[in-house]
C-alpha positions in Angstrom: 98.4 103.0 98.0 101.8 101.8 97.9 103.6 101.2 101.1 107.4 100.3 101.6 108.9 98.9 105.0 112.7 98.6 105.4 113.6 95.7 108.0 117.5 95.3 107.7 118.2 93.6 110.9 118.7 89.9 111.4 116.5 87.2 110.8 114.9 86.9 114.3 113.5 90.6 113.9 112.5 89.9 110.2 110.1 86.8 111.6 109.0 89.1 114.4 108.3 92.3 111.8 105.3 89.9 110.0 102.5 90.8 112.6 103.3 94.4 111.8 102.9 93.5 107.9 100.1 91.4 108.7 98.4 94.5 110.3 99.1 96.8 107.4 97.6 94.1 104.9 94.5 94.2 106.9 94.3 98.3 107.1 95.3 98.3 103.7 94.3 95.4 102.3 94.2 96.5 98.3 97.4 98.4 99.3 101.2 97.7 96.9 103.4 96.5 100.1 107.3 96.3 99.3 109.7 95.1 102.1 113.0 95.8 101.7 115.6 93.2 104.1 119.1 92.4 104.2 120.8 90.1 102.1 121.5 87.1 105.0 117.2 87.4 105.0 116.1 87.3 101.9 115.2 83.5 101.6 112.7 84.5 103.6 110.6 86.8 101.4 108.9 84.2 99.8 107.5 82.9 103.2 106.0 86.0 103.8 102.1 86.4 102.0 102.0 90.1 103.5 104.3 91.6 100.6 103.6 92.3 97.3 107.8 92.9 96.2 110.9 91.8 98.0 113.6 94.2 97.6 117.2 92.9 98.9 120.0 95.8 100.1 123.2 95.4 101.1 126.6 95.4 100.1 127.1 93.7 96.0 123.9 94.4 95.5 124.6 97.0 92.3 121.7 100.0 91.6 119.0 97.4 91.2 117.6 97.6 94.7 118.2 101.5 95.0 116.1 102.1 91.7 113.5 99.7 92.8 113.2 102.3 95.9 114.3 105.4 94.2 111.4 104.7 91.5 108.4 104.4 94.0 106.3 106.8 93.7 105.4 105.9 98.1 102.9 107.0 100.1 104.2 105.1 103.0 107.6 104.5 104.2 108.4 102.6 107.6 112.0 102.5 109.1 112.3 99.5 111.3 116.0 99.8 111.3 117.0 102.6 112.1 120.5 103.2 110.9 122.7 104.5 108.1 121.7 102.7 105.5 117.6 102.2 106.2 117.9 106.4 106.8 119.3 107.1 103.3 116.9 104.4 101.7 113.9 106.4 103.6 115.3 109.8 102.0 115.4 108.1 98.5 111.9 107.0 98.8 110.8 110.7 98.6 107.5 108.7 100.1 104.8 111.3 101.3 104.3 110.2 105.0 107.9 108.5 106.5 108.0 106.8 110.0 110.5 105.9 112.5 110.6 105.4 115.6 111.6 108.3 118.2 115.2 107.0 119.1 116.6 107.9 115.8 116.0 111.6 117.4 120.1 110.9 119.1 121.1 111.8 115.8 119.5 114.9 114.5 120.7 114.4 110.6 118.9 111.1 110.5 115.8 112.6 111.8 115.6 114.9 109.0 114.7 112.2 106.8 111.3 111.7 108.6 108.2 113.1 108.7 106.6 111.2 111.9 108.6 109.9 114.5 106.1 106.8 116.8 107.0 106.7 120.3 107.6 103.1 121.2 110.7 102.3 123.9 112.0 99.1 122.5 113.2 98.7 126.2 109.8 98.6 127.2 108.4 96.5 124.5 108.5 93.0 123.4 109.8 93.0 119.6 106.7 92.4 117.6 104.8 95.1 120.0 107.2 97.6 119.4 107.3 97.1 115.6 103.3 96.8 115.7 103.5 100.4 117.3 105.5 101.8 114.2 102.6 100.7 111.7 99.7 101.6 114.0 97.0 103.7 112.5 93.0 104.8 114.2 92.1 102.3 111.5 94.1 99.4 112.3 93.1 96.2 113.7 91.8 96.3 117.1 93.2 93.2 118.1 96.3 92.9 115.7 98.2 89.2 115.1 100.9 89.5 117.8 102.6 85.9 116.7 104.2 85.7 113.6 103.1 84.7 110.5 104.8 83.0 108.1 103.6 80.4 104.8 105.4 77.5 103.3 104.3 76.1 100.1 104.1 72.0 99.4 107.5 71.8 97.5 109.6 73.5 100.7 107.5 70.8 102.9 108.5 68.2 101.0 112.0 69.0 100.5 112.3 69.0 104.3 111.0 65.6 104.1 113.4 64.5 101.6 116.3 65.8 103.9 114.7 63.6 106.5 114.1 60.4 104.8 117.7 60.8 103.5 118.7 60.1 107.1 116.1 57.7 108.0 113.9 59.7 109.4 110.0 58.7 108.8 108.0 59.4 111.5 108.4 62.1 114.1 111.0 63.7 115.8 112.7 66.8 117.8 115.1 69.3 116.2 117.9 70.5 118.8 119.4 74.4 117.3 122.1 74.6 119.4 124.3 76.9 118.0 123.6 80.8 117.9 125.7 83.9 116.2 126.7 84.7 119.9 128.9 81.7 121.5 128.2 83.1 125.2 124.7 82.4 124.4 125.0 78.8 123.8 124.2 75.9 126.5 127.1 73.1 127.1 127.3 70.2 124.6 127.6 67.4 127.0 123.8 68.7 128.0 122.4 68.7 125.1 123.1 65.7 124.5 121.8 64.4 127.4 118.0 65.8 126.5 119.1 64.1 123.1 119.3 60.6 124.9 116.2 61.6 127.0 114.2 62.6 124.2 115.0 59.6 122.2 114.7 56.9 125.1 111.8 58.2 126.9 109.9 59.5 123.9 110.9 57.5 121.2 112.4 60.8 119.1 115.4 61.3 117.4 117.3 64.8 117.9 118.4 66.4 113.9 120.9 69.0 115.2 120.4 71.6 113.2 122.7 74.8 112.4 124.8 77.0 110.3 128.2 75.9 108.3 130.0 78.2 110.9 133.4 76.1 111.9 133.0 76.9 115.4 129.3 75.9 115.2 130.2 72.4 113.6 132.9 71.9 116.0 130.2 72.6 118.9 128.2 70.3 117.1 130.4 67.5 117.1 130.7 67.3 120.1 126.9 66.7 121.2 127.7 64.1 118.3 130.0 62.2 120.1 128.4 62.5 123.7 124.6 60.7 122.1 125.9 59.0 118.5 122.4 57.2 118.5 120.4 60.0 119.7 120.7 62.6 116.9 121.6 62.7 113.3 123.0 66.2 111.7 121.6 68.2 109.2 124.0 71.3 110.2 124.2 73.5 106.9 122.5 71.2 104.6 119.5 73.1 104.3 118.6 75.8 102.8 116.4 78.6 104.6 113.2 78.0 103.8 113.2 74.2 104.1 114.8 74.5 107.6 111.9 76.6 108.2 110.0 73.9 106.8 112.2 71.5 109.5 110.9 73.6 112.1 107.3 73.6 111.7 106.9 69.7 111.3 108.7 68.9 114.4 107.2 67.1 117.8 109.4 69.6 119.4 112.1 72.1 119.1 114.8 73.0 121.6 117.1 75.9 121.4 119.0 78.9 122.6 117.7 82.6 122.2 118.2 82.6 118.4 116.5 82.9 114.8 115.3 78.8 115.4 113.1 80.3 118.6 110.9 82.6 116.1 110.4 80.5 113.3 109.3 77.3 115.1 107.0 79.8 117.1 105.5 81.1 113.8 104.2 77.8 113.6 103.7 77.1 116.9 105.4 74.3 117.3 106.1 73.2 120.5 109.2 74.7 122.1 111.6 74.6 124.9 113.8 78.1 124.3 117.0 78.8 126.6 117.6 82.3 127.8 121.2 83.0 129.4 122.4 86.4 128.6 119.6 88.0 126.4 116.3 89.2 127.9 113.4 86.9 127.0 110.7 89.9 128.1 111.5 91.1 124.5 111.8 88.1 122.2 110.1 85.1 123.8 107.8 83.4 122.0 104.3 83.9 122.9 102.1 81.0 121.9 100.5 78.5 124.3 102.9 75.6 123.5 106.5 76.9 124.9 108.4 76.6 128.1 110.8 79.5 128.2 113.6 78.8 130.7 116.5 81.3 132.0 119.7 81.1 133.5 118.6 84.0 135.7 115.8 81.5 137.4 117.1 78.0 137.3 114.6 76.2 139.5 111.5 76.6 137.3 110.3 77.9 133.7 109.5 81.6 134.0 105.9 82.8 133.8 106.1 86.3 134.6 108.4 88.8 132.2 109.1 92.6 132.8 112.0 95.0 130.6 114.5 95.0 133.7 115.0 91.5 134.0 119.0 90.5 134.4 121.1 88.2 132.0 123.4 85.5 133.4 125.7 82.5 132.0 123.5 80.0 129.8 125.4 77.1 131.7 123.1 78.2 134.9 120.6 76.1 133.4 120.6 72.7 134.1 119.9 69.9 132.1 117.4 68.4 135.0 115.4 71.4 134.3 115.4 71.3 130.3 114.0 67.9 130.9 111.7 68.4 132.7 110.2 71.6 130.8 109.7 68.7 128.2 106.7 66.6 129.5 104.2 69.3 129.5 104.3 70.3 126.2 101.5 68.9 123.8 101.8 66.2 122.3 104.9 64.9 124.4 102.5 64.7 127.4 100.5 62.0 126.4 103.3 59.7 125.3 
């Protein structure tokens, strides 16, 4: 059995596609399982113990990835993207069985391509549901992983470490991500800063501000910087991938906006306070026991209760009394 799944989105729906993989591996479990992802993803093949082959399309990429799909033979294709280029890569697979999902249906030449199309709403679904829906077979898990799953090997720990120590950092500490691809998603310096002088005078941590080489982003940055100079250090596009992955999953605590940060701390389940202003968190919250997700469409108290049709509004609705407070529940701040 050889099974190929194209995931060409970004790197928030890669990290939420590994329950799906993880559910194949369990139905299939002596099964060949290639996943083919986008370029800006690809560092994170090698976290991913589901897959058999990594195979990396996009633009510069030469023949190499097309013959790696073209030369199959598969019994199994799933699109999880759904557009132009997934389609054709679907078509080339010539695999016997090839899934999508309904949608693709709006444009009847892409439809052509497949032989099943699943029925999931992704309006109606949280992310990792709706992909989970896409693999789903009678003989699939019962009770499938729904968080994601993700391994890091001893040498990323370490170097995560290394970046650490290299700043003085020994003992433990939070990680602030407070810079996203979408600026209207992102929460007001001057407050993050002040959970930066809260987290470090209260409970003893250090904020590493973590992020992208993006101008904008460093600029944004900065200015948490200069608002709590003894509260954080930076390690803003120092770090590779997998070792901010790494970053991530040795933290006390992680606090960010609705980004890729979100899904890979909760992949580890480290504990997590994730801001939602303009995005929906019914569909990509994390869903493990240790998070507080707030949103700027209910500013008096972290939400409990999440349905499709919930409303987006301005990330600065959320105020820095209630980020701070969201903090002293979560294990193992509570006891300190």
């Amino acid at each position: 059995m050889r099974i190929l799944l194209i995931q060409l989105k970004r790197i928030g729906d890669l990290v939420l596609t590994a329950p799906a993989l993880s559910s194949l591996r369990a139905t299939y479990p002596q099964a060949e399982i290639a996943l083919a992802v986008a370029p800006t993803s690809a560092p994170l093949l090698s976290l991913l113990p589901q897959i058999n082959t990594g195979i990396v399309l996009g633009r510069g990429r030469g023949f190499r990835p097309w013959q790696q799909i073209l030369t199959g033979p598969w019994d199994l294709c799933f699109d999880l993207t759904g557009s132009d280029r997934s389609t054709l890569a679907t078509a080339l697979s010539r695999a016997k069985q090839r899934l999508t999902f309904a949608s693709i249906q709006r444009s009847k030449v892409r439809a052509t391509c497949f032989t099943h199309l699943i029925d999931s709403s992704v309006r109606d679904r949280h992310t990792i549901d709706h992909y989970l829906d896409l693999v789903a077979t009678p003989d699939s898990p019962t009770h499938p992983t729904t968080e994601p799953l993700l391994a890091l090997d001893s040498a990323t720990r370490s170097a995560a470490s290394a970046a650490l120590a290299k700043r003085g950092i020994l003992g433990p500490f939070a990680v602030i991500h407070a810079g996203t691809a979408r600026p209207e998603k992102n929460w007001l310096p001057d407050r993050w800063a002040q959970v930066a002088k809260h987290l470090h005078q209260t409970h003893g941590l250090i904020s590493v501000l973590t992020g992208g080489s993006d101008p904008a982003e460093h600029a944004h940055l900065a200015e948490i910087i200069s608002h709590a100079p003894n509260a954080v250090v930076s390690l803003a596009g120092q770090l590779d991938l997998p070792t901010f992955t790494a970053l991530l999953a040795q933290a006390t605590i992680c606090l960010s906006c609705d980004t890729a940060a979100v899904h890979l701390a909760s992949a580890f389940h480290t504990p997590q306070i994730a801001l939602f202003g303009p995005t929906n968190p019914f569909h990509w919250r994390p869903r493990h026991h240790a998070v507080q997700i707030l949103s700027a469409t209910q500013p008096s108290a972290p939400l409990t209760t999440f349905h499709p049709k919930m409303p987006g509004a301005p990330t600065d609705q959320i105020s820095t009394a209630l980020v701070i407070d969201a903090i002293a529940p979560l294990h193992p701040l509570a006891s300190i």
